[in-house]
N, C-alpha and C positions, 0 to 999 in steps of 0.2 A: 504494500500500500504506500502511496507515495505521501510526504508530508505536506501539509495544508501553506499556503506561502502566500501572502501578500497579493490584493488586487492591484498590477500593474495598470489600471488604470488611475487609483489610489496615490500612487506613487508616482505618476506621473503630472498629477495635480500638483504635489507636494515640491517636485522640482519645480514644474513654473512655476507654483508661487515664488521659491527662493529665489529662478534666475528672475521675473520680474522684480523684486522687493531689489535685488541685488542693481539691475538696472536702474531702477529708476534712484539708488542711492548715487549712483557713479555719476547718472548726470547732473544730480545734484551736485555733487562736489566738482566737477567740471564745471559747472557755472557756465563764464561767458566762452570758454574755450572752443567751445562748439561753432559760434560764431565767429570764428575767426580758421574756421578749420576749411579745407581744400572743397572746391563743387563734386568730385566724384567720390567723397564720404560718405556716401550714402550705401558703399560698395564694401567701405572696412568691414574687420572681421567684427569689431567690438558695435557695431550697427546692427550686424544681421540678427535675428530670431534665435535664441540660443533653441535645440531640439534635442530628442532621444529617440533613436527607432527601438522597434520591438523585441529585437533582439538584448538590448541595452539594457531596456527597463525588465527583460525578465531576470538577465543575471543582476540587477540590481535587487530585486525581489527576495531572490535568491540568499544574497548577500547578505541582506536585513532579516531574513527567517535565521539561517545559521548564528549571524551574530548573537541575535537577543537569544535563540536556542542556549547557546552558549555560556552567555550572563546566566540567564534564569540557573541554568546545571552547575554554574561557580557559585552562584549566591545558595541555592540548596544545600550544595557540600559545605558551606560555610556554616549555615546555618544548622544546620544537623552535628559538625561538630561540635557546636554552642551549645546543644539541646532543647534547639528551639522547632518549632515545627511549621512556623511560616517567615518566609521571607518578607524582611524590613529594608527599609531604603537604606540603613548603615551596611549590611550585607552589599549591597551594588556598591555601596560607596568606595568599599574596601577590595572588593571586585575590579574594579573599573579600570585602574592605574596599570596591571598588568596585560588585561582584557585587551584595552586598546593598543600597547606595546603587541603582542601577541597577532593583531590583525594588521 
């Protein structure tokens, strides 16, 4: 049976929101510089539509099922050594640091 993973359509909401919030901070700190930028700018890479094909967003899916998979199975053994029987956000916390080193 295959494990249950992420709606890539979910996720790919979640990117464009980031690349929009991301753009629209960058013009902002750009300011007037854009007015002053070349007529075929409209052609740069940092102009175009930032995208993901399908293939992208599934191994990105992917990626994010394994991760948190992972956390959840280090915060468990954590927490089970303690003898505790659910996991608390100090468990992720103390989780984390290698977690991401690791990935």
């Amino acid at each position: 049976m295959e494990d249950e993973t992420f709606d890539p359509d979910l996720i790919h909401a979640i990117f464009k929101h980031i690349w929009t919030k991301r753009s629209l901070e960058r013009d902002r700190n750009e300011g007037n510089d854009a007015l002053d930028s070349e007529v075929g700018a409209g052609t740069s890479k940092k102009n175009r539509p930032t995208s993901a094909n399908a293939h992208a967003l599934k191994l990105s899916c992917e990626l994010l099922r394994v991760f948190i998979a992972e956390a959840v199975g280090r915060a468990a053994t954590l927490a089970e050594a303690e003898g505790v029987s659910k996991i608390e956000a100090t468990h992720l916390e103390r989780i984390l640091p290698q977690l991401l080193l690791d990935f």
